[in-house]
C-alpha positions in Angstrom: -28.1 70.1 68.9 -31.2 70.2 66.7 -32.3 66.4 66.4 -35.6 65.7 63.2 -37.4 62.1 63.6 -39.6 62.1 60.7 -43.0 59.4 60.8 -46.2 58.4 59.4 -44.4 56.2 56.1 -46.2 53.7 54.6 -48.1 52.0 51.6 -51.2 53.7 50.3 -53.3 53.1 47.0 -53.3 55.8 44.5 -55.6 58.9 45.2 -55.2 58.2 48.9 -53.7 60.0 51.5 -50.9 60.4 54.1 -49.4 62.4 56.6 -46.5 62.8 57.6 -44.7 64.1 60.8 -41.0 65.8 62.0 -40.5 65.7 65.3 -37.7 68.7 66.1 -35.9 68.6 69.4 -33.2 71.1 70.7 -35.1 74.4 69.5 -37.9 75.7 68.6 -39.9 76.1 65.3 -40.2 79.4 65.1 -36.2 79.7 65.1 -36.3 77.2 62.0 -37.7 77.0 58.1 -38.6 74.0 57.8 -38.7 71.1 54.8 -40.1 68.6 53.1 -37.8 66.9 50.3 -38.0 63.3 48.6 -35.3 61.1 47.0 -35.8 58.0 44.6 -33.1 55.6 44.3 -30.6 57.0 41.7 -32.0 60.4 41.8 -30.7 63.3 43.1 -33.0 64.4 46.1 -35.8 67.3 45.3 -37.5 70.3 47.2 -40.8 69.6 48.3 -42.2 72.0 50.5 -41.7 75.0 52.9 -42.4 76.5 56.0 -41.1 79.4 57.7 -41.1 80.5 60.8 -44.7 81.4 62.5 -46.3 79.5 59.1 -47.8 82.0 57.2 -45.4 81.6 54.7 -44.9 78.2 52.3 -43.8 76.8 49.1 -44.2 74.2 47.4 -42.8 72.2 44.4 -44.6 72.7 41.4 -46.1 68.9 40.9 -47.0 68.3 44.3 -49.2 71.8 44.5 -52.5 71.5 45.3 -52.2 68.3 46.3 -49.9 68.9 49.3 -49.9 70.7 52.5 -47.1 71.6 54.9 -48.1 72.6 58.2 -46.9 73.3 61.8 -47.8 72.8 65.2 -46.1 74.4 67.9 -47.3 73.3 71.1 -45.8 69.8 70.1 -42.8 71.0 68.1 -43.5 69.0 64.8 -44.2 69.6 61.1 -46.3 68.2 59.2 -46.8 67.1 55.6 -50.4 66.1 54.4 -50.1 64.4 50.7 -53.7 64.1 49.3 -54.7 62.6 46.0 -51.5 60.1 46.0 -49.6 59.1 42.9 -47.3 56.5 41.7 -44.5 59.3 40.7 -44.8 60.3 44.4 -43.5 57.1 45.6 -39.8 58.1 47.5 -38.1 58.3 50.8 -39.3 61.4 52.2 -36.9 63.3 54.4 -37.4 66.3 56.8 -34.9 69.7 56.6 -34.4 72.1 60.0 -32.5 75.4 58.5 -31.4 77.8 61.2 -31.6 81.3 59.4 -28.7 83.0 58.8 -26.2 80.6 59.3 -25.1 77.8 56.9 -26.1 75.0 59.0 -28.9 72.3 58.3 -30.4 69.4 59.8 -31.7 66.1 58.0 -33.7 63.8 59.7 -33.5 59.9 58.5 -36.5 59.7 56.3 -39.8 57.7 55.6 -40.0 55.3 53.0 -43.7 56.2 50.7 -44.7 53.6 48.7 -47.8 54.5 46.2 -49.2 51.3 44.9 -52.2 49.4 44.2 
């Protein structure tokens, strides 16, 4: 049983920044690619970022590069997502993705709300 809590939602002004954690119980990163995705009401829910396996590897959705980071830490299990520079068009419940490879199986945590205002 793989198990995502995702935290660190919240309000923040424009240009700010945020980070946000996935906490992943039942196995272990490095047996997981992990996700970020985000999902406005009445929109269909969109890729984010990526992470796979030790970390050296990423991707990320074209509007959020450069702005975004999507990190790992292993010792405690949990993936991060840093959002710098903050806009209102990021504003959306952000929601974390456990993939085991080579098997069609995936695991959604219960998202973070993100709210971008002044």
């Amino acid at each position: 049983q793989v198990q995502l809590v995702e935290s660190g939602g919240g309000l923040v002004e424009p240009g700010g920044s945020l980070t946000l954690s996935c906490a992943v119980s039942g196995r272990t990163l490095n047996n997981l690619v992990m996700s970020w995705h985000r999902q406005r009401p009445g929109e269909e829910r969109e890729f984010v970022a990526a992470i796979i396996n030790i970390g050296s590897t990423t991707n990320y959705a074209d509007s959020v590069k450069g702005r975004f980071i999507i990190f790992r830490d292993n010792a405690k299990n949990t993936v991060y997502l840093r959002m710098n520079a903050l806009k209102s068009e990021d504003t959306a419940g952000y929601y974390c993705k456990a993939r085991v490879p080579r098997r069609d199986i995936e695991y959604w945590g219960q998202g973070t709300q993100v709210t971008v205002s002044s």
